[in-house]
N, C-alpha and C positions, 0 to 999 in steps of 0.2 A: 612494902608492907601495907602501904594505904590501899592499892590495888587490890591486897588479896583479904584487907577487912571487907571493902564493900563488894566485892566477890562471896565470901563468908555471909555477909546481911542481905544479900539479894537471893542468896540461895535459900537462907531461912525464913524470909520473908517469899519464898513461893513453895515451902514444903506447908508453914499455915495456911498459905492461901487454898495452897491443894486440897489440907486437910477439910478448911471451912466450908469447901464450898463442893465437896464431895458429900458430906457432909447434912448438908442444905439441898442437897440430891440438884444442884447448880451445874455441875458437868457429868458426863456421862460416859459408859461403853468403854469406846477405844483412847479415846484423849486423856480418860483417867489412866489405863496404864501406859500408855505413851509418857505424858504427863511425869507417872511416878517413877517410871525406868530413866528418864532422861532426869530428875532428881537424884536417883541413885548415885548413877555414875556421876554427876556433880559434885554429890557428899562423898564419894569416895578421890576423886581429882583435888575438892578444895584439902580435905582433911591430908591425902598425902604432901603437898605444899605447904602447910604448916608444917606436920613433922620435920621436913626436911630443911625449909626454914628455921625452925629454931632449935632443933638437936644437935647438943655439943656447941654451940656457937652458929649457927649455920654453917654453908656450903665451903664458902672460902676457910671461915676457923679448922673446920673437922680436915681439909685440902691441904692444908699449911703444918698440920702434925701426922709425918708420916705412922700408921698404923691408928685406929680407932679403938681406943681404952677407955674411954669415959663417954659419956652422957644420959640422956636421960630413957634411952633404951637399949635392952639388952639384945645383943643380936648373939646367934648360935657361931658364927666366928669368932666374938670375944670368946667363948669359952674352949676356944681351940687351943691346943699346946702349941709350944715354938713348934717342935719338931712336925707337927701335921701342918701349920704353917706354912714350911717351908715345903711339904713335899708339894703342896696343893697352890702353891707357889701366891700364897694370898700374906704375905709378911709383911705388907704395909697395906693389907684392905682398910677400905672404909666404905661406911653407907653410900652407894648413891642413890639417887632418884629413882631406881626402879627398885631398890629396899624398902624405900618409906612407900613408894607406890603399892607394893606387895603387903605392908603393915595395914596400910589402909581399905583394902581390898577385903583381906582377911578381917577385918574388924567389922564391915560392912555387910559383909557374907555371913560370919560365924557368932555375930554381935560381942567376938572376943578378940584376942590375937591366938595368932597362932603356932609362931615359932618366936615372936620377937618381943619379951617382956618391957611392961612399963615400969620404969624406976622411979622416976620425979612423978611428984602431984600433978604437975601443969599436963606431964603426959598421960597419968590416968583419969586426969578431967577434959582433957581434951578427948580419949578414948573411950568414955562414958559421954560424951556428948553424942561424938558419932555414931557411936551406937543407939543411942535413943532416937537418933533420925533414921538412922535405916527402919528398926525397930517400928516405929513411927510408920514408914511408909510403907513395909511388908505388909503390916498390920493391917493399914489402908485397904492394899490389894486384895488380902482373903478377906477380909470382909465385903470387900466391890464381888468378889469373884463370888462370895455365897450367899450375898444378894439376888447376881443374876439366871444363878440356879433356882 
């Protein structure tokens, strides 16, 4: 957990930097979107790690109860019936890491989700956060981009 707070604080503390000092007309051209693409996929990597961290208990909790019913996002397999279930032979799914990585993707991309609702607060502020970084740094970029026109 310590690992992926200051993971999380170093990321945010260079999408400001980004911001400030693009900003300040401080960097320029190619290193701003280098810069802002290599932030992206940052904010998409740290955000799907949290999800996956703390939904339902984490990794090992949601591992340890076979089939995923509960937590704080809605996946399109909860709303499966037994019987599709079983044909699709998903009867004990659960999220893994390439779920929450897909959540995070699409939130970063569409500044929403996309197939996979938030239930709990923690998850819709943490999906209002990432999105205001992405947001944040699209932003950045057409503005860089309709400068240099």
């Amino acid at each position: 957990m310590i690992l992926s707070v200051l993971v999380t604080i170093f990321m945010l503390s260079a999408v400001v930097l980004l911001v400030h000092q693009t900003l300040n007309a401080k960097i320029q051209g190619k290193s701003v979107f280098t810069s802002a693409a290599l932030l992206w996929l940052s904010n998409v990597l740290v955000f799907a790690i949290w999800y996956w961290r703390l939904d339902a208990g984490g990794p090992h909790a949601r591992y340890s109860v076979p089939g995923h019913r509960k937590g704080a996002f809605f996946f399109p397999q909860m709303a499966m019936d037994e019987e599709t279930l079983k044909a699709t032979d998903m009867e004990n799914w659960e999220p893994g890491f390439i779920d929450y990585l897909f959540l995070a993707f699409n939130t970063s991309t569409a500044l929403s989700p996309a197939d996979t609702g938030a239930l709990s607060r923690w998850a819709k502020s943490l999906m209002m956060a990432q999105s205001l970084i992405s947001l944040a740094i699209i932003v950045l970029l057409a503005a860089r981009a309709v400068n240099t026109l």
